[in-house]
N, C-alpha and C positions, 0 to 999 in steps of 0.2 A: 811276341811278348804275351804273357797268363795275364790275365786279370783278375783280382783276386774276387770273386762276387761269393758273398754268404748265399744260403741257399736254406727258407727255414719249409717245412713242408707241414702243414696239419693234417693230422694223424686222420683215415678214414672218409677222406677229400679226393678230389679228382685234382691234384697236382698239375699244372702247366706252366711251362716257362718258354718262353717263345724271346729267339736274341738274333742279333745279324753277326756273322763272319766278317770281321774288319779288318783290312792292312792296310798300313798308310794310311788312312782316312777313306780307304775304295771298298765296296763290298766286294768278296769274294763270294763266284757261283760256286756252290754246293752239290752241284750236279753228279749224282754216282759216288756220294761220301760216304764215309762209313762211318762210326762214332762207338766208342763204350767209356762209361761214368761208372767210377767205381768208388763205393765209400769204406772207409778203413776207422776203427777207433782212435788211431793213431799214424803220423808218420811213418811209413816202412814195418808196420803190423805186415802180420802173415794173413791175419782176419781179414776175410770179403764181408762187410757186415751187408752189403746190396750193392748189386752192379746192373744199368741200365747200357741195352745197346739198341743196335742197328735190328739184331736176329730177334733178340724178344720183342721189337716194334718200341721200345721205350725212349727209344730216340732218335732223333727222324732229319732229315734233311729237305729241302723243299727246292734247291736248285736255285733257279736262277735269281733269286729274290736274297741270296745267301743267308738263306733262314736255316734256323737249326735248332732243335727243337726237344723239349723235354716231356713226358707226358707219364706221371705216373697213376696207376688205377686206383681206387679206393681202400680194395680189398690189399694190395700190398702195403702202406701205409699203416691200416688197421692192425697189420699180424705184427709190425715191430715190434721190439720189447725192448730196444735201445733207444737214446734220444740223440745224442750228441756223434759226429764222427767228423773226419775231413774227407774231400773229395777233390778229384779233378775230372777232366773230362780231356780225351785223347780225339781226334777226328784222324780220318786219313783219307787223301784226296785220290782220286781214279790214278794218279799217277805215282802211287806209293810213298808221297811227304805227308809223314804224321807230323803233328802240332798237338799242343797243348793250351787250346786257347780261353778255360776256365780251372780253377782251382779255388778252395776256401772251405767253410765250416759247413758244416752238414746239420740242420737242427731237426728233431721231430716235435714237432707241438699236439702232447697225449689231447685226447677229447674226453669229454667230459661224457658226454651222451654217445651211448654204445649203439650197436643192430642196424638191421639197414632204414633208411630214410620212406618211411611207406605213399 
C-alpha cells in the first residue's frame, strides 16, 4: 500500500526526512535497497522536474532498522525555479520486488534571505 505523505521542502535548507519501511505493522530490513523519488509537475508529465536516488546519495537505506531516508543539499533546493509538483518514491529490494511505498505533493517553500549562511 503508498501512503500518501506531502512533502514541503524550504528552499536553500538541508532537507531531511527520515521514515521506517512498514508491512503489516513489522518493519522491513532495508539492507542492499535501492530507491529513486522522482517529482513531475503533474500526473504522467514527461517533465523530470528533480529525481533523488540511491547513485547521487540522495536517498539512502540504513538496513536493518528499516530506515529510509531522504537527504536533500541546500544548494539543490536554492537553484529551483518551481514550487509545486507530485512525487513518489519507488524502493527495490536485493531480490528484485519494487514497491511504491510514498507518493503525494511536492512543495518548495521560496526563501526570503538569499547567499550562503556565513
Amino acid at each position: 500500500m503508498t501512503t500518501l505523505h506531502n512533502i514541503v521542502v524550504p528552499s536553500g535548507t538541508t532537507f531531511e526526512l527520515h521514515a521506517r519501511y512498514v508491512v503489516n505493522g513489522l518493519d522491513v530490513s532495508t539492507v542492499n535497497y535501492r530507491g529513486k523519488l522522482q517529482v513531475r509537475p503533474f500526473v504522467n508529465s514527461p517533465i523530470v522536474l528533480f529525481e533523488a536516488n540511491t547513485v547521487n546519495g540522495m536517498v539512502a537505506f540504513t538496513g536493518i532498522d528499516a530506515g529510509v531516508h531522504l537527504l536533500f543539499p541546500p544548494e539543490i533546493s536554492d537553484a529551483w525555479l518551481w514550487t509545486i509538483g507530485v512525487y513518489d518514491l519507488f524502493i527495490k529490494s536485493p531480490g528484485g520486488i519494487v514497491k511504491r511505498p510514498l507518493r503525494g505533493l511536492f512543495t518548495v517553500d521560496k526563501s526570503i534571505t538569499s547567499g550562503t549562511v556565513v
